[in-house]
MIBATOR-634909 format. One record per residue (C-alpha): x, y, z; residue number from 1. Coordinates in steps of 0.02 Angstrom, whole numbers, plus 50000, padded with zeros to 5 digits. Example, Ala and Ser with C-alpha at 12.3 -4.5 7.8 and 13.67 -1.06 7.14 Angstrom:
[[50615 49775 50390] 1]
[[50684 49947 50357] 2]
end
This chain:
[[50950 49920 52048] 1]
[[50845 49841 51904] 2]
[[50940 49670 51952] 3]
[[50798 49609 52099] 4]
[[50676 49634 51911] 5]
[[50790 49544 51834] 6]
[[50803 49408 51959] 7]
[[50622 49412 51989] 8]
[[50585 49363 51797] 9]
[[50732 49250 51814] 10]
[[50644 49137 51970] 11]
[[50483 49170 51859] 12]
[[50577 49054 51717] 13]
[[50648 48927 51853] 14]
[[50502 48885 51937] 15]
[[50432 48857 51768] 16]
[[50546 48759 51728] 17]
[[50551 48662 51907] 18]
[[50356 48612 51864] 19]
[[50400 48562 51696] 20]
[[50510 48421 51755] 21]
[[50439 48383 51915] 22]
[[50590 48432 52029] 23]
[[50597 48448 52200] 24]
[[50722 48587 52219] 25]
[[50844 48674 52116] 26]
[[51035 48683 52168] 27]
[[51119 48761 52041] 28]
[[51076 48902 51899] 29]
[[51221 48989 51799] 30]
[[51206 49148 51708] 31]
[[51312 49210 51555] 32]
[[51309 49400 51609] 33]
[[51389 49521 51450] 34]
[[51510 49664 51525] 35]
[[51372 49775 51419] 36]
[[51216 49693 51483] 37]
[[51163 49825 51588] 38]
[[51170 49680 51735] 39]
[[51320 49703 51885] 40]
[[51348 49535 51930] 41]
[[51376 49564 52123] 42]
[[51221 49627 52132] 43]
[[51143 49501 52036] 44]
[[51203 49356 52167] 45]
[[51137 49465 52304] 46]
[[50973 49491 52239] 47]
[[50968 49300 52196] 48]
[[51031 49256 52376] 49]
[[50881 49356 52461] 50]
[[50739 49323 52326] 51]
[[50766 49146 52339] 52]
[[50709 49129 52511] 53]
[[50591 48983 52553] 54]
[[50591 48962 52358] 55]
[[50619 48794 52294] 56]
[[50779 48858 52234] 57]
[[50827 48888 52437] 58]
[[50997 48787 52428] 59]
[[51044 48837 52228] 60]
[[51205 48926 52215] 61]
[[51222 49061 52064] 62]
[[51367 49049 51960] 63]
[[51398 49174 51835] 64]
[[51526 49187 51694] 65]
[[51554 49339 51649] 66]
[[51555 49372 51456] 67]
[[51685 49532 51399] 68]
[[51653 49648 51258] 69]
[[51714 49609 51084] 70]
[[51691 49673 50929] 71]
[[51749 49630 50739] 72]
[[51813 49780 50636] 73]
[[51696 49756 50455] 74]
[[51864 49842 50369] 75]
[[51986 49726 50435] 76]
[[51927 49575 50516] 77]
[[52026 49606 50650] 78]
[[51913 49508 50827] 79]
[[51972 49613 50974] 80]
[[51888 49600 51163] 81]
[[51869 49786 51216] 82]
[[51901 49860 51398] 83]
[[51835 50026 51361] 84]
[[51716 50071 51231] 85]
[[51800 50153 51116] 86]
[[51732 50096 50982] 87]
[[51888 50103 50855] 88]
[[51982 49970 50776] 89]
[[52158 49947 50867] 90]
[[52229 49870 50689] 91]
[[52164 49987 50581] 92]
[[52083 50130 50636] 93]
[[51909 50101 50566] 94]
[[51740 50155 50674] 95]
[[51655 50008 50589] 96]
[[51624 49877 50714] 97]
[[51512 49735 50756] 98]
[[51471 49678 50925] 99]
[[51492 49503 50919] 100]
[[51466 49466 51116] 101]
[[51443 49573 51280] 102]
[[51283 49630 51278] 103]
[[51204 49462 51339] 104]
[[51118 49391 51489] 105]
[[51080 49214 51470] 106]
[[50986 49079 51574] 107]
[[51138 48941 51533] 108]
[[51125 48816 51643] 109]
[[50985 48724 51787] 110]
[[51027 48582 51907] 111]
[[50877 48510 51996] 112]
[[50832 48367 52090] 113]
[[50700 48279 52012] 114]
end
């Protein structure tokens, strides 16, 4: 479960970013997690809830938008959002894609109280 690493680095960033402004506790901090990230974001909430434990980020609630797979075909311009990755154009058959979003994991949003 590489998501406690990934939430590690992530409370690495807030408290950073905490110091940086002064604040006295965070209370929010919202994720854009891409279906091909690599992240699962139920397990990403639960590794938030327990690392942030006598944190200054105690009270913060993660919100996460999750961010689906899409692709546009280089052939036909066709933008589709893909459930499965098969990676063929549904308009015109072509294997030429581009990933255009999905594979991200974005820091989006803090709320502190400064």
């Amino acid at each position: 479960m590489h998501e406690v690493s990934l939430v590690a680095n992530l409370f690495e960033i807030l408290e950073k970013k905490a110091r940086e402004k002064k604040a006295k506790k965070i209370t929010m901090v919202k994720l854009q997690v891409g279906t091909l990230s690599g992240a699962v974001p139920e397990f990403l909430v639960s590794a938030f809830d327990i690392y942030k434990k006598d944190t200054i980020a105690s009270k913060a609630c993660l919100k996460i938008e999750e961010v689906a797979f899409k692709v546009r075909c280089l052939n036909c311009q066709q933008e589709m959002i893909k459930d499965d990755f098969v990676l063929i154009c549904e308009n015109c058959g072509s294997r030429q894609l581009k990933v255009l979003a999905g594979t991200e994991l974005i820091l989006e949003k803090i709320e502190m109280e400064v």
